[in-house]
C-alpha positions as CSV (number, residue, x, y, z in Angstrom):
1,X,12.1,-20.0,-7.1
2,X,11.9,-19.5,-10.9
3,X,9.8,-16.4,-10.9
4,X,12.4,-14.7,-8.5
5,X,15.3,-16.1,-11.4
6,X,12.8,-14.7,-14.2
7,X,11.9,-11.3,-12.0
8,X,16.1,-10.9,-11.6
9,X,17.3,-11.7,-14.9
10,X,14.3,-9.2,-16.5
11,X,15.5,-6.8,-14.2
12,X,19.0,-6.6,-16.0
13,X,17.9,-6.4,-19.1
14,X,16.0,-3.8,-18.1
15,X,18.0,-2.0,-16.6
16,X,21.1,-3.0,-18.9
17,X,18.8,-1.9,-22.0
18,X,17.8,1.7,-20.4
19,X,21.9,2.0,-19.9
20,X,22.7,0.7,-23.3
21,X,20.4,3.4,-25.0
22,X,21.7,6.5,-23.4
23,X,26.0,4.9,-23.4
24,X,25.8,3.3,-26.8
25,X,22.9,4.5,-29.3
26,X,22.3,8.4,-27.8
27,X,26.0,8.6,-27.2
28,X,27.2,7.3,-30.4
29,X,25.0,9.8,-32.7
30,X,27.3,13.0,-32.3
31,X,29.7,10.9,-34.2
32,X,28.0,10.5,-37.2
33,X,28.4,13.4,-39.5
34,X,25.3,11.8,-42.4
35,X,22.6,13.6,-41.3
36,X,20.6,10.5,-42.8
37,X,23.0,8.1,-41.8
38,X,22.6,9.1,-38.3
39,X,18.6,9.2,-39.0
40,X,19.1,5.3,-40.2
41,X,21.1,4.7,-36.8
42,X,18.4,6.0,-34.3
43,X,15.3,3.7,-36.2
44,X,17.9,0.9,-36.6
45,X,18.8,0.7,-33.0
46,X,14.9,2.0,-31.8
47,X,13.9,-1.0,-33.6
48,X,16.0,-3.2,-31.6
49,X,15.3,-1.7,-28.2
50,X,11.8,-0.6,-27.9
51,X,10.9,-4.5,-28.8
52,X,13.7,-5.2,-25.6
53,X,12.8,-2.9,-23.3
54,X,8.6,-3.2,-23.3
55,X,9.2,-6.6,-23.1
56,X,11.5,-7.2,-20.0
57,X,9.6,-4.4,-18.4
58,X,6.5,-6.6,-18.9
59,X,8.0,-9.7,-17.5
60,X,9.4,-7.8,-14.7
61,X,6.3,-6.4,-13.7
62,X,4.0,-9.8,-14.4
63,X,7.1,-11.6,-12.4
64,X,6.6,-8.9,-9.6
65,X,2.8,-9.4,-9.1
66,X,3.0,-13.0,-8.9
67,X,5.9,-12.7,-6.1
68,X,3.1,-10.0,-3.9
69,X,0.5,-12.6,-4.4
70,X,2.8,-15.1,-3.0
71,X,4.2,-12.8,-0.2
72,X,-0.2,-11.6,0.3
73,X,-0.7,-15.2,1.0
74,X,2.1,-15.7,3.8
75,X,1.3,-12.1,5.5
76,X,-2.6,-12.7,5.5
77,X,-4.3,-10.2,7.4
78,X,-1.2,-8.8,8.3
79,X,-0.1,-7.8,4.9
80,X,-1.4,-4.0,5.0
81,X,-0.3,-3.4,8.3
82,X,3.2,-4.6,7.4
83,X,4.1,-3.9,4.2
84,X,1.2,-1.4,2.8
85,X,2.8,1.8,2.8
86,X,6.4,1.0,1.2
87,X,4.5,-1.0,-1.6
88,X,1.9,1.7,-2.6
89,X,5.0,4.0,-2.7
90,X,6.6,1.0,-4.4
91,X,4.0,0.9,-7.1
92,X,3.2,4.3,-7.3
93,X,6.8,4.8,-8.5
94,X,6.5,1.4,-10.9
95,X,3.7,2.8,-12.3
96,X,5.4,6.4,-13.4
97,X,8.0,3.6,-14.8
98,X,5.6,2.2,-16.7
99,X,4.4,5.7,-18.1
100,X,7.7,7.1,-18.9
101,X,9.1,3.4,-20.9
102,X,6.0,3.4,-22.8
103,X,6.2,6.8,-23.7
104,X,9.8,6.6,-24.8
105,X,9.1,3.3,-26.3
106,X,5.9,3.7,-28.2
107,X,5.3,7.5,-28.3
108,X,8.9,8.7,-29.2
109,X,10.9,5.5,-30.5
110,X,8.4,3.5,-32.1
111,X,6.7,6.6,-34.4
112,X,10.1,7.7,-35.4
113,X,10.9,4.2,-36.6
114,X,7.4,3.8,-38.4
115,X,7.8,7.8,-40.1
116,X,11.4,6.8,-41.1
117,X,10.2,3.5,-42.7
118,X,7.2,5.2,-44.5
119,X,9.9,7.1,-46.4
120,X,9.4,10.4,-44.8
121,X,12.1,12.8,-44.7
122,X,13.1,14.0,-41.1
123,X,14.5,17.6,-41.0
124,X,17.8,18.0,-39.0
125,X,15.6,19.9,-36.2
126,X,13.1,17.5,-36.1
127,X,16.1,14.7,-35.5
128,X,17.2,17.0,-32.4
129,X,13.5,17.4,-31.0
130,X,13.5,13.4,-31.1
131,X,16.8,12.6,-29.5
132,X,16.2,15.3,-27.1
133,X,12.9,13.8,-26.0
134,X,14.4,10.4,-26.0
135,X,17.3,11.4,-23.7
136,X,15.4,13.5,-21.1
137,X,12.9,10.6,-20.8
138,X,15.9,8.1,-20.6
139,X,16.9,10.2,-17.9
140,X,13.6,10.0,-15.7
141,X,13.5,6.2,-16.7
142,X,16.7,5.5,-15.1
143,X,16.1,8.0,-11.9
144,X,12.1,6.3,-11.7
145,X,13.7,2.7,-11.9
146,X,16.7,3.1,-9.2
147,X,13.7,5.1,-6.9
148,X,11.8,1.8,-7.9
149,X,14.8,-1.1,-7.0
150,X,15.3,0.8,-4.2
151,X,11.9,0.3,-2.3
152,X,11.9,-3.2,-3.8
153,X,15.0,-4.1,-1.8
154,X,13.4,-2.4,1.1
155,X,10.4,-4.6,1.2
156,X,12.4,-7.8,0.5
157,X,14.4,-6.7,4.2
């Protein structure tokens, strides 16, 4: 019963964290005239939610295997039979997830933050290329993790 609790609650963060970034940090740039101050805001809040959002994703996906071992054990042999096809699409999707966070998190967010600590200047275009990258993988994160929740609650019925 406490790794459904843990599975839930990672699944808000999640999702609440992928939200927050694109309503409050991607939003919230236009607003900022500094081109360097807006450069500080983007590695500021990066550095908050890459940490957030790699992490819950992680315990939502360690919380998720250990629920299908448990639900393997009570199907048996017929676990494929009932429930093979909606979870390899199921997983298939989780795993794009996976490839589009980590890419946001790690590939975009997390070598902005590390070239803007280093001291290196960021050009105004070079800003737009990484806010433009973050928000059209924002994008694909959300639409991959509603697909995602969607066969999840369709397995659970």
């Amino acid at each position: 019963m406490l790794n459904a609790w843990l599975h839930l609650i990672a699944l808000i963060v999640y999702l609440g964290a992928v939200a927050a970034f694109y309503a409050v940090l991607l939003r919230s740039l236009p607003i900022i005239d500094n081109h360097e101050d807006k450069v500080a805001f983007l590695a500021r809040g990066l550095k908050f939610h890459n940490p957030l959002q790699v992490g819950a994703l992680g315990i939502l996906l360690f919380t998720g295997a250990f629920q299908l071992t448990e639900l393997k054990a009570a199907y048996r042999e017929t676990f494929v039979k009932q429930l093979g096809y909606p979870l390899g699409i199921k997983l298939l999707f989780a795993f794009l997830l996976v490839i589009f966070s980590v890419y946001q998190s790690m590939g975009i967010g997390h070598r902005f933050v590390k070239r803007h600590e280093g001291g290196e200047s960021v050009t105004p275009q070079e800003l737009e290329s990484v806010i433009r990258r973050l928000r059209s993988s924002n994008w694909c994160i959300l639409f991959l993790a509603v697909i995602t929740l969607w066969f999840g609650l369709r397995l659970r019925s």
